[in-house]
Predicted model as a PDB file, atoms N, CA, C, CB and O in Angstrom, pLDDT in the B-factor column:
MODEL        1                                                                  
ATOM      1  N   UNK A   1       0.844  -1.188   0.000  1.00 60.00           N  
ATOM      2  CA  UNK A   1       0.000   0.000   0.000  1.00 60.00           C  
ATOM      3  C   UNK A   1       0.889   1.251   0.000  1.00 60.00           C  
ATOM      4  CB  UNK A   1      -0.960  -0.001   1.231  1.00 60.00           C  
ATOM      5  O   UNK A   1       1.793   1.424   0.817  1.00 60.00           O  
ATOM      6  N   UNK A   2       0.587   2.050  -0.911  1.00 73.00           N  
ATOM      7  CA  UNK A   2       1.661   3.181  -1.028  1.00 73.00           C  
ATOM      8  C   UNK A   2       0.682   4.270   0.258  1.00 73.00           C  
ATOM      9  CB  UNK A   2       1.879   3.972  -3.116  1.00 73.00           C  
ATOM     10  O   UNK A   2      -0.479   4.135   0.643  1.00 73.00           O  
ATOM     11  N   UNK A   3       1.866   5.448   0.693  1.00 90.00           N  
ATOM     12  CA  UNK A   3       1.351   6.144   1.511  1.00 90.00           C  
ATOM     13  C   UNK A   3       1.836   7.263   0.526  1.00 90.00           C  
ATOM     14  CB  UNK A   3       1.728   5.999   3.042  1.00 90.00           C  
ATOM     15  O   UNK A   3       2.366   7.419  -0.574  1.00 90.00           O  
ATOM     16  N   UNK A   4       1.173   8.151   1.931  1.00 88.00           N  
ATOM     17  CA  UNK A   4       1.125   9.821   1.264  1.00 88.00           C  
ATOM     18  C   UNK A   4       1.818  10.227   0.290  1.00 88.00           C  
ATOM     19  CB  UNK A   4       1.513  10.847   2.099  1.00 88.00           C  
ATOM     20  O   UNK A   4       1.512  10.432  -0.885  1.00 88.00           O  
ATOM     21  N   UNK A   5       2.663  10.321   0.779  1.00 88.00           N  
ATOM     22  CA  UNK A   5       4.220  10.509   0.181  1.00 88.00           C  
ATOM     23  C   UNK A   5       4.901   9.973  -1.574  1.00 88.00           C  
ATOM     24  CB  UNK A   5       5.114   9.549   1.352  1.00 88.00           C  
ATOM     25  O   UNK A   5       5.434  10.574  -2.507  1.00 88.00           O  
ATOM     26  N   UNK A   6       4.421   8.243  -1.243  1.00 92.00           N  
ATOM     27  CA  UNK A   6       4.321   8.138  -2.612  1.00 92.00           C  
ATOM     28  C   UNK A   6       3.345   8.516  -3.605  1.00 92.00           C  
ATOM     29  CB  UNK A   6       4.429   7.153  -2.771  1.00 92.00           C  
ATOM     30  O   UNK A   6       3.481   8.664  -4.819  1.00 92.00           O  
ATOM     31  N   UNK A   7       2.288   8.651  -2.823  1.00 93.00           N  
ATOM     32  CA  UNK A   7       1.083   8.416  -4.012  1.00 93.00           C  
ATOM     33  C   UNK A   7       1.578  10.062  -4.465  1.00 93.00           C  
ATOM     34  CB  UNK A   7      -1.070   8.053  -3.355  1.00 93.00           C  
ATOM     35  O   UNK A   7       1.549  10.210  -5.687  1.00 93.00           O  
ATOM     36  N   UNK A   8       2.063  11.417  -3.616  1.00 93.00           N  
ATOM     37  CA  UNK A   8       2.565  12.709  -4.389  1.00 93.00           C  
ATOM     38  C   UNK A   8       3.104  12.614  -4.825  1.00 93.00           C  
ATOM     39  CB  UNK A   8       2.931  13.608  -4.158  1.00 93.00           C  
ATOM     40  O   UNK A   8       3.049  13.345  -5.814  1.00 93.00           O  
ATOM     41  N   UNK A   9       4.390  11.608  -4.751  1.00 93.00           N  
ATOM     42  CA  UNK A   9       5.577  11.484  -5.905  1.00 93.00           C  
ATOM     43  C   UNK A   9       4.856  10.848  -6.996  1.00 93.00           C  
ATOM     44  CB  UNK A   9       6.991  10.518  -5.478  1.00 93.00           C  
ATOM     45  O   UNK A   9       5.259  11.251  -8.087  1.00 93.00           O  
ATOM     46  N   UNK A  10       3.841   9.912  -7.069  1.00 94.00           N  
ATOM     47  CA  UNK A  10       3.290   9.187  -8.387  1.00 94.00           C  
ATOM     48  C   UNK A  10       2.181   9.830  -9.642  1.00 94.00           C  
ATOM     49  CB  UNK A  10       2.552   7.980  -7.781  1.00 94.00           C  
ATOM     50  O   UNK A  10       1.757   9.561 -10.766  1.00 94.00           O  
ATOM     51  N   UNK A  11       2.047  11.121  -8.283  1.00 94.00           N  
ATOM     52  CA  UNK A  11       1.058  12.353  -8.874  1.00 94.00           C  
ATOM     53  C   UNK A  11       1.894  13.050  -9.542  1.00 94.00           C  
ATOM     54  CB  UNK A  11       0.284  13.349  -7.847  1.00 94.00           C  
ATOM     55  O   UNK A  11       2.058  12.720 -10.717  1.00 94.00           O  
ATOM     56  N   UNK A  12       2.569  14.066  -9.070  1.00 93.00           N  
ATOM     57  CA  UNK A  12       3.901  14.630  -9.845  1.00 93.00           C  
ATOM     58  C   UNK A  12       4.120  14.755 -11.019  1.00 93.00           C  
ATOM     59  CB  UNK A  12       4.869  14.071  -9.676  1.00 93.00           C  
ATOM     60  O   UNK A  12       4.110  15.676 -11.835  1.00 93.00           O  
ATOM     61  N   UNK A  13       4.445  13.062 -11.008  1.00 93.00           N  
ATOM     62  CA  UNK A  13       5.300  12.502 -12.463  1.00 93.00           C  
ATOM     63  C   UNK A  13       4.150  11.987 -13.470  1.00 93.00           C  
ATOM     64  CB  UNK A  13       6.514  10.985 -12.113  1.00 93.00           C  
ATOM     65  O   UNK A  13       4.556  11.627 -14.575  1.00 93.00           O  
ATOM     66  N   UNK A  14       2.548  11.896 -13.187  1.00 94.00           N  
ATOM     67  CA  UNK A  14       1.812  11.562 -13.815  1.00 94.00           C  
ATOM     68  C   UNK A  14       1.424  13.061 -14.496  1.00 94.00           C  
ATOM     69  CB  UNK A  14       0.922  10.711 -13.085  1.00 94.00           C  
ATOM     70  O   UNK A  14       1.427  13.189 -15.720  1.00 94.00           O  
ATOM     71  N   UNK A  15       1.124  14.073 -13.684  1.00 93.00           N  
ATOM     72  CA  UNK A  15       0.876  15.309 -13.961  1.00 93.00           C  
ATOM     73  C   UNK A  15       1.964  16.399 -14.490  1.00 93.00           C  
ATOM     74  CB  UNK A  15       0.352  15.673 -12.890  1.00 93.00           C  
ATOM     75  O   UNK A  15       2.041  17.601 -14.235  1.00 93.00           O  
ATOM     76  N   UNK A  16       2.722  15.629 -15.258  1.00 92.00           N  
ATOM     77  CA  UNK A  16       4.151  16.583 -15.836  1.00 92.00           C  
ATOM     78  C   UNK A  16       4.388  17.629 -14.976  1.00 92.00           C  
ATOM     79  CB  UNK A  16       4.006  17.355 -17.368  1.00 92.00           C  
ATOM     80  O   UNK A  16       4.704  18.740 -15.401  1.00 92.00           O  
ATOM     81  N   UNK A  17       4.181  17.209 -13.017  1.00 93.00           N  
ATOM     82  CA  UNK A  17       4.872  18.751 -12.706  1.00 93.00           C  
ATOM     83  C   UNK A  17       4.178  19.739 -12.334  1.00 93.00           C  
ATOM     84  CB  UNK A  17       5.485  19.369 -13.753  1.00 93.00           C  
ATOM     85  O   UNK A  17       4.680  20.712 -11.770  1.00 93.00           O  
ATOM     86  N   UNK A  18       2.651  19.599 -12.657  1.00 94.00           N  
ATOM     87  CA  UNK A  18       1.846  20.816 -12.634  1.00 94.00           C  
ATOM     88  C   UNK A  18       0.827  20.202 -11.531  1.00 94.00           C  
ATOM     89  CB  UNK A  18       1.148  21.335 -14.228  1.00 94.00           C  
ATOM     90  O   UNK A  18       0.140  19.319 -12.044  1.00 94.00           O  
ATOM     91  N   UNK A  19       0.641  20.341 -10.655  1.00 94.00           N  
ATOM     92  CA  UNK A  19       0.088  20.356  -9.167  1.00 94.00           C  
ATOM     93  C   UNK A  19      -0.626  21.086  -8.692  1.00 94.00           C  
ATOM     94  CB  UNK A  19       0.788  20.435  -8.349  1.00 94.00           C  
ATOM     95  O   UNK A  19      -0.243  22.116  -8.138  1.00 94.00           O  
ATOM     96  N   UNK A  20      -2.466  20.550  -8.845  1.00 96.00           N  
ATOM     97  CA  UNK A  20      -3.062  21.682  -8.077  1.00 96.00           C  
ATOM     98  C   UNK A  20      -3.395  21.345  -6.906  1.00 96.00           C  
ATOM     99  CB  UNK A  20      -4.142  22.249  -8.610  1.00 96.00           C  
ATOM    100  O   UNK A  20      -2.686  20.395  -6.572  1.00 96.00           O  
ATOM    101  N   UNK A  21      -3.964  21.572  -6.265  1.00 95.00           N  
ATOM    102  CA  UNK A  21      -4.355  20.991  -4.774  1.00 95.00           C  
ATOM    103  C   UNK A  21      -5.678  20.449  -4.405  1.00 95.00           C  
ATOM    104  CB  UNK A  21      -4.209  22.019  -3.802  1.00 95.00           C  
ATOM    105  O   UNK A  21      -6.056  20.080  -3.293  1.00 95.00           O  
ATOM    106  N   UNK A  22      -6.255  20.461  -5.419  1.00 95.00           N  
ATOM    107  CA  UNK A  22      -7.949  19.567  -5.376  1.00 95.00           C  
ATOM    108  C   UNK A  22      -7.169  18.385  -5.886  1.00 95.00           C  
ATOM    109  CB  UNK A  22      -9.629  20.183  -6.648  1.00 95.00           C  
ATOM    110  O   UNK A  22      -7.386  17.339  -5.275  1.00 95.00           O  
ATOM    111  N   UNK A  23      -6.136  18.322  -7.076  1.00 95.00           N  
ATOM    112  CA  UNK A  23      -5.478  17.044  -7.849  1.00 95.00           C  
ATOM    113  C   UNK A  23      -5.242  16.270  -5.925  1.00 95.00           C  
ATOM    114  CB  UNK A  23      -3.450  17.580  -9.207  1.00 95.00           C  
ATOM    115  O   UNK A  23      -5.587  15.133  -5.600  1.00 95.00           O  
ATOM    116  N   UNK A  24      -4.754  17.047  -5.232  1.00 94.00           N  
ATOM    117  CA  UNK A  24      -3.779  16.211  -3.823  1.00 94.00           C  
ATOM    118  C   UNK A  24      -4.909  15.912  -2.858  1.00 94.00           C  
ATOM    119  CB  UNK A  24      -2.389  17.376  -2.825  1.00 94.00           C  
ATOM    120  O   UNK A  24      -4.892  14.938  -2.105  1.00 94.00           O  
ATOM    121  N   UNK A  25      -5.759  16.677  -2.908  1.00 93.00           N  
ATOM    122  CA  UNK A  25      -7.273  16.202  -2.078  1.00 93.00           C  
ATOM    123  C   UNK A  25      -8.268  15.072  -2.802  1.00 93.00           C  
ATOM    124  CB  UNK A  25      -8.344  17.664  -1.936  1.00 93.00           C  
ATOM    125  O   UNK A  25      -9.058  14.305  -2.250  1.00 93.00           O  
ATOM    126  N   UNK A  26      -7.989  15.212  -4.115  1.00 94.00           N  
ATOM    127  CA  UNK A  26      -8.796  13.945  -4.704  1.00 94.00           C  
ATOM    128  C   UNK A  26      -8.091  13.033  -4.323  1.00 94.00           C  
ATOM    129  CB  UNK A  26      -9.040  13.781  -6.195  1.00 94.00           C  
ATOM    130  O   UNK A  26      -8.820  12.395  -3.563  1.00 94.00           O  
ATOM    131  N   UNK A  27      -7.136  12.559  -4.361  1.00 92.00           N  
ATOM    132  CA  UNK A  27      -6.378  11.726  -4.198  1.00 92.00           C  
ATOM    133  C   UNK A  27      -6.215  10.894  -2.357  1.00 92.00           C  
ATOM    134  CB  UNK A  27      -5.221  12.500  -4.814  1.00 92.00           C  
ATOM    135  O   UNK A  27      -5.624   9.886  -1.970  1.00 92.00           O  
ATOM    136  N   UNK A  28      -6.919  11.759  -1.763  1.00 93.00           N  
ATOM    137  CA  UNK A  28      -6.990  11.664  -0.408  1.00 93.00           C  
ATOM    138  C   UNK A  28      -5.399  11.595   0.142  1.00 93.00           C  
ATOM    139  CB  UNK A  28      -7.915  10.368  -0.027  1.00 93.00           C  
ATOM    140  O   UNK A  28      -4.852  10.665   0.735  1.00 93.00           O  
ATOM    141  N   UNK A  29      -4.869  12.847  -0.242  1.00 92.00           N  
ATOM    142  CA  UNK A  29      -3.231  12.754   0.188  1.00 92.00           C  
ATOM    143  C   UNK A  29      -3.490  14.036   1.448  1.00 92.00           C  
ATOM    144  CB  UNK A  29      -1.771  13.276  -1.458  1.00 92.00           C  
ATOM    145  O   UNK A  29      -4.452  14.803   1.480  1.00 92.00           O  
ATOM    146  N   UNK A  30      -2.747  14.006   2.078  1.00 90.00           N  
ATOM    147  CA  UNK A  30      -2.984  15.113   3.060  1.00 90.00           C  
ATOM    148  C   UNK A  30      -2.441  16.675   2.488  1.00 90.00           C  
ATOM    149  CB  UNK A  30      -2.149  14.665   4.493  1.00 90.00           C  
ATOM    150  O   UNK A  30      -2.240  16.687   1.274  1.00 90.00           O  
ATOM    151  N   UNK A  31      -2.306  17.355   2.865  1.00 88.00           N  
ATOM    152  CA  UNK A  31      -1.702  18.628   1.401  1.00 88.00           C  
ATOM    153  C   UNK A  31      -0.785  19.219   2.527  1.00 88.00           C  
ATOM    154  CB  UNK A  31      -3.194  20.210   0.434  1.00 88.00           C  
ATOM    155  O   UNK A  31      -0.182  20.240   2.195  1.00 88.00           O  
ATOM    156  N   UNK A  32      -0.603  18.821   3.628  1.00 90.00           N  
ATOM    157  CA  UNK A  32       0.537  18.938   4.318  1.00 90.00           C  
ATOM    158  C   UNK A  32       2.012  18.628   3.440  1.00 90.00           C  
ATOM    159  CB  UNK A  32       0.323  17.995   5.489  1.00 90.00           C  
ATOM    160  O   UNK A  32       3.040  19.293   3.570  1.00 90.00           O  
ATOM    161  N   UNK A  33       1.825  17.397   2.483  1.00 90.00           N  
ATOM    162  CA  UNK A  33       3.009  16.465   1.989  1.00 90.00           C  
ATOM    163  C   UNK A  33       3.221  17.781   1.238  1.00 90.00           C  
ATOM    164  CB  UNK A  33       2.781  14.767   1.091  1.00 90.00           C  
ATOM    165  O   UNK A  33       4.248  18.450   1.348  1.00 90.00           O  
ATOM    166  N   UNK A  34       1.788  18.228   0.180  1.00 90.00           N  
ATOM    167  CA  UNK A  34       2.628  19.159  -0.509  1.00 90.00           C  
ATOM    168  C   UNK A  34       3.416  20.166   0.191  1.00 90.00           C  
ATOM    169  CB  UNK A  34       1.896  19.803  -1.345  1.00 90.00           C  
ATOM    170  O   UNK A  34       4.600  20.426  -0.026  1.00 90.00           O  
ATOM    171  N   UNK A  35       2.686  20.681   1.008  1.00 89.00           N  
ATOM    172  CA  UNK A  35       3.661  22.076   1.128  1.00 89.00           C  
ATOM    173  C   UNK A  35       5.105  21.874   1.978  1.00 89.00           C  
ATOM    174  CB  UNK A  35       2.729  23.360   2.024  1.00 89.00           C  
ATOM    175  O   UNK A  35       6.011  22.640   2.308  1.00 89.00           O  
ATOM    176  N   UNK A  36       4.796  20.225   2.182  1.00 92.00           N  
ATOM    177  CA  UNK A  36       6.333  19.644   2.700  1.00 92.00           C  
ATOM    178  C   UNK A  36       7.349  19.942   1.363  1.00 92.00           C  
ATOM    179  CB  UNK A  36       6.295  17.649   3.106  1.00 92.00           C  
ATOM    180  O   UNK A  36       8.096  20.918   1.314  1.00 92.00           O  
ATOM    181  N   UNK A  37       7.267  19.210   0.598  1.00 91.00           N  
ATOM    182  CA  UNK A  37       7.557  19.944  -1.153  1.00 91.00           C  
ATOM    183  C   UNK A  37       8.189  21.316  -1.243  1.00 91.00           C  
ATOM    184  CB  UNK A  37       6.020  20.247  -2.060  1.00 91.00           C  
ATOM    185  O   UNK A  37       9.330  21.633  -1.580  1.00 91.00           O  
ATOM    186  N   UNK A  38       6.996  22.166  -0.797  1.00 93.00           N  
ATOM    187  CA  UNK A  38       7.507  22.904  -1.116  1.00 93.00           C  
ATOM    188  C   UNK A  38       8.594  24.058  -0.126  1.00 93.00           C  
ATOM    189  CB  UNK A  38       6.569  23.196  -1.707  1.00 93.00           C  
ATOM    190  O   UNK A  38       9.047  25.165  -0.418  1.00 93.00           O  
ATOM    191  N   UNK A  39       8.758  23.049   1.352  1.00 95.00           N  
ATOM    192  CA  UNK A  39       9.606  23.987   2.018  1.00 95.00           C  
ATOM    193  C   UNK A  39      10.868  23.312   1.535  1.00 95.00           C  
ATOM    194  CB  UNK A  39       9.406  24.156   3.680  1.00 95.00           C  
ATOM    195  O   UNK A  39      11.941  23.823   1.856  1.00 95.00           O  
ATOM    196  N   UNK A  40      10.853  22.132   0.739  1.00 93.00           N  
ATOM    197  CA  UNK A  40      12.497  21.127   0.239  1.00 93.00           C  
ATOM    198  C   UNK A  40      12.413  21.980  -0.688  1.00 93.00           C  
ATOM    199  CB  UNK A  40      12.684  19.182  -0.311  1.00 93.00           C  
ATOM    200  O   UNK A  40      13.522  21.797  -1.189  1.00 93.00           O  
ATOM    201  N   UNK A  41      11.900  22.855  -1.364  1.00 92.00           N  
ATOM    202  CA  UNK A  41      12.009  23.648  -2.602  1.00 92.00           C  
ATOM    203  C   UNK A  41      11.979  22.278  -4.181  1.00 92.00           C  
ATOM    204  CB  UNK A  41      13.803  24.718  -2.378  1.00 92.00           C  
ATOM    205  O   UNK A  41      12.578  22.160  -5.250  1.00 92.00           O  
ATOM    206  N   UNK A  42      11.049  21.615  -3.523  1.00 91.00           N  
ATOM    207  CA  UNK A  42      10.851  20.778  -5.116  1.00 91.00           C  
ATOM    208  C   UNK A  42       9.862  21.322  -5.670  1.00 91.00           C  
ATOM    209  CB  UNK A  42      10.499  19.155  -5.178  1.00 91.00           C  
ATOM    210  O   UNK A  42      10.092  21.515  -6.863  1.00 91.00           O  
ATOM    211  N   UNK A  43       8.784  21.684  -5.323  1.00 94.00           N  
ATOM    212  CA  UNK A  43       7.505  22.810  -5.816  1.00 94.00           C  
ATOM    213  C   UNK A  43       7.682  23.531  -5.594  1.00 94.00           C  
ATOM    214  CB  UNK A  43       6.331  22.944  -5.564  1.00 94.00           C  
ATOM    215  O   UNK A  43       8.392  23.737  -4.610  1.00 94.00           O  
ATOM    216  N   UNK A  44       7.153  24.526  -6.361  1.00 95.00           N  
ATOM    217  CA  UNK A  44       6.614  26.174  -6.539  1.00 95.00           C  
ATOM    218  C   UNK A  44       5.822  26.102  -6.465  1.00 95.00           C  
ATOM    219  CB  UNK A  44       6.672  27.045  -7.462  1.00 95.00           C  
ATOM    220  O   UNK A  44       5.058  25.362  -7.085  1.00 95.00           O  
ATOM    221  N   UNK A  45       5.486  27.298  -5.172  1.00 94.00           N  
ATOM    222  CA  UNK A  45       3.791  27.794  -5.414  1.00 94.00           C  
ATOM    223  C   UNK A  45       3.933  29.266  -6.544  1.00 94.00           C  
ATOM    224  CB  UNK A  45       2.870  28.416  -3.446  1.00 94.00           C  
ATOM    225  O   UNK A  45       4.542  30.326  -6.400  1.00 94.00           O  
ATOM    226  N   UNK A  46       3.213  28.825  -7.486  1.00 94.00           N  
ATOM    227  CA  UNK A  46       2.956  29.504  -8.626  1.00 94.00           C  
ATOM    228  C   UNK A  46       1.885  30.772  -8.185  1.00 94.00           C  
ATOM    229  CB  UNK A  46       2.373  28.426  -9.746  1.00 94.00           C  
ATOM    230  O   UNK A  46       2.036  31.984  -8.336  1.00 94.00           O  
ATOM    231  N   UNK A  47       0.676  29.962  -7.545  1.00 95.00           N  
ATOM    232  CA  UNK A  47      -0.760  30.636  -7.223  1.00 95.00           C  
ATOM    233  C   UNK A  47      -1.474  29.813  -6.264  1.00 95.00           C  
ATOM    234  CB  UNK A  47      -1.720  30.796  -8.529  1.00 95.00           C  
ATOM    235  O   UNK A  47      -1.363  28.587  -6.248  1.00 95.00           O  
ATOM    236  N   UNK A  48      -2.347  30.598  -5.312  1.00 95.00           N  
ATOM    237  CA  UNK A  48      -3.144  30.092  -4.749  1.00 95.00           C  
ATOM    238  C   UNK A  48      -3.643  28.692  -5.344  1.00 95.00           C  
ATOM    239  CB  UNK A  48      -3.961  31.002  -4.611  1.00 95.00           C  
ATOM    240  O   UNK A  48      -4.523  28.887  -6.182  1.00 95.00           O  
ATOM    241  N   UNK A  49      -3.336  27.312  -5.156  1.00 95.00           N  
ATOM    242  CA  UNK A  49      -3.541  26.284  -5.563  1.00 95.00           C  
ATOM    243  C   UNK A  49      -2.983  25.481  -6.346  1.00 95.00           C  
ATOM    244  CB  UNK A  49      -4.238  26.359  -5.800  1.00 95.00           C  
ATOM    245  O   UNK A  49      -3.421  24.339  -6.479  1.00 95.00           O  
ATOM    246  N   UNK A  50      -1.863  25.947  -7.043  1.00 96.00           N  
ATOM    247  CA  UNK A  50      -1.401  25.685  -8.113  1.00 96.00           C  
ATOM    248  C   UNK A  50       0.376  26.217  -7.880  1.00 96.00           C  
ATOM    249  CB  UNK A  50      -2.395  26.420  -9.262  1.00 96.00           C  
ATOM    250  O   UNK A  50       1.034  27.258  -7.847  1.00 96.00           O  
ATOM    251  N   UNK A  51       0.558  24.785  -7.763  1.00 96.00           N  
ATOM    252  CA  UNK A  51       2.163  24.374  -7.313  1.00 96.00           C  
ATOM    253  C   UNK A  51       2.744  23.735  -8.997  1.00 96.00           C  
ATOM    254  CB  UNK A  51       2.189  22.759  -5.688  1.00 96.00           C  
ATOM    255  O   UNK A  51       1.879  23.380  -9.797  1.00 96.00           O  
ATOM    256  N   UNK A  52       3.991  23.662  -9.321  1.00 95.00           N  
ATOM    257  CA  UNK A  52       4.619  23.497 -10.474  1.00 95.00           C  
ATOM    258  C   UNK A  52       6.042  22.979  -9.957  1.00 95.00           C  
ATOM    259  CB  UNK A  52       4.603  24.829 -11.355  1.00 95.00           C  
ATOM    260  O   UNK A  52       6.441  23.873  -9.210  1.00 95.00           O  
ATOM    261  N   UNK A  53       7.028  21.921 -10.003  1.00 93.00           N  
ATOM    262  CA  UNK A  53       8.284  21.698 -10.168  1.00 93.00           C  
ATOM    263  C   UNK A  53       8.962  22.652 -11.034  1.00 93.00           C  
ATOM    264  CB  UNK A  53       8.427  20.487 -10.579  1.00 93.00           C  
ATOM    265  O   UNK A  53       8.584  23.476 -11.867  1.00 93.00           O  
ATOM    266  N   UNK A  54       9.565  22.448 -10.785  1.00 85.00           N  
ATOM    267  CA  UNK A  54      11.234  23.556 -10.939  1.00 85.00           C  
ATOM    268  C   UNK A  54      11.407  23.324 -12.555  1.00 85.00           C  
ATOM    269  CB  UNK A  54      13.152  22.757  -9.817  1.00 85.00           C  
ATOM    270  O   UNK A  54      11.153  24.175 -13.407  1.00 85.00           O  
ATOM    271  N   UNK A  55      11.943  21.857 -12.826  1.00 83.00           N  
ATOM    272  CA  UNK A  55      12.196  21.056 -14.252  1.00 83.00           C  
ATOM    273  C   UNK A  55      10.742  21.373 -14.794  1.00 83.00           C  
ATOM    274  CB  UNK A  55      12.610  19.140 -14.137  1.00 83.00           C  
ATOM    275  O   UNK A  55      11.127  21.863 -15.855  1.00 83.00           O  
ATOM    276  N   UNK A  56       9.687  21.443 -14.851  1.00 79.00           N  
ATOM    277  CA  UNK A  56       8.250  21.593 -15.583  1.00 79.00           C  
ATOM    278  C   UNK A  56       8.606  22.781 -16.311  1.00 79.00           C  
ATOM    279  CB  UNK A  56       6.799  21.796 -14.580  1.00 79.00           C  
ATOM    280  O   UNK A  56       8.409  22.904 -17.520  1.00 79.00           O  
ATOM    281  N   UNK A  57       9.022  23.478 -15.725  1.00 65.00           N  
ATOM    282  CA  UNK A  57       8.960  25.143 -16.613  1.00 65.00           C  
ATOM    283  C   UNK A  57       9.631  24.838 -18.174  1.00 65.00           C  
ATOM    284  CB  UNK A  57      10.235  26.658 -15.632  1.00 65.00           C  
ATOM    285  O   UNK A  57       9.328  25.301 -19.273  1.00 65.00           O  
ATOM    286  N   UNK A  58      10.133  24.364 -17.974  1.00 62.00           N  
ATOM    287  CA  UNK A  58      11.165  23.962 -19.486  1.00 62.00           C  
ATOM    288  C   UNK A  58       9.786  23.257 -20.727  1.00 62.00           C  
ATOM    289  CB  UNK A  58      12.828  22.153 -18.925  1.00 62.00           C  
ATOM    290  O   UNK A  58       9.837  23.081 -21.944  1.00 62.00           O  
ATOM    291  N   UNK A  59       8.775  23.034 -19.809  1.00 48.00           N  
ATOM    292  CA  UNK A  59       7.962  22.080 -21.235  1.00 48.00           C  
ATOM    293  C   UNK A  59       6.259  23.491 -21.090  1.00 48.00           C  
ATOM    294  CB  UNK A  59       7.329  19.293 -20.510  1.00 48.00           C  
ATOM    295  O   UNK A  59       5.288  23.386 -21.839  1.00 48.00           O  
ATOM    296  N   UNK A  60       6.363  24.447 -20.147  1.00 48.00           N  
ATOM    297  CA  UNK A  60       5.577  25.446 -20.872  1.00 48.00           C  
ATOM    298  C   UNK A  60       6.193  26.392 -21.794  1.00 48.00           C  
ATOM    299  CB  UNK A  60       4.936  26.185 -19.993  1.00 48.00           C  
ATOM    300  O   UNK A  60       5.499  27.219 -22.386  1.00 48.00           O  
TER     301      UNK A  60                                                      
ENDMDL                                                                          
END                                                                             
């Protein structure tokens, strides 16, 4: 059984990078993980809801 943690890393890489936060609540992930993310500086918060990886910017 994957936990939090993975199932955001499996979101991530399914979602090229682009991360909103209903995507991390559907998913029944806690959205704590994200903004764990984003104090390691692997996400950007872009906007209210809408987090992006660092490497993503290169494919908008």
């Amino acid at each position: 059984m994957m936990n939090d943690q993975n199932k955001l890393e499996t979101l991530i890489y399914e979602k090229d990078g682009l991360i909103l936060t209903k995507d991390v609540v559907c998913e029944n992930i806690l959205s704590a993980y994200l903004y764990k993310e984003v104090k390691k500086g692997r996400l950007i918060r872009i906007r209210r809801g809408v987090f992006i990886t660092e490497d993503a910017w290169n494919d908008y």
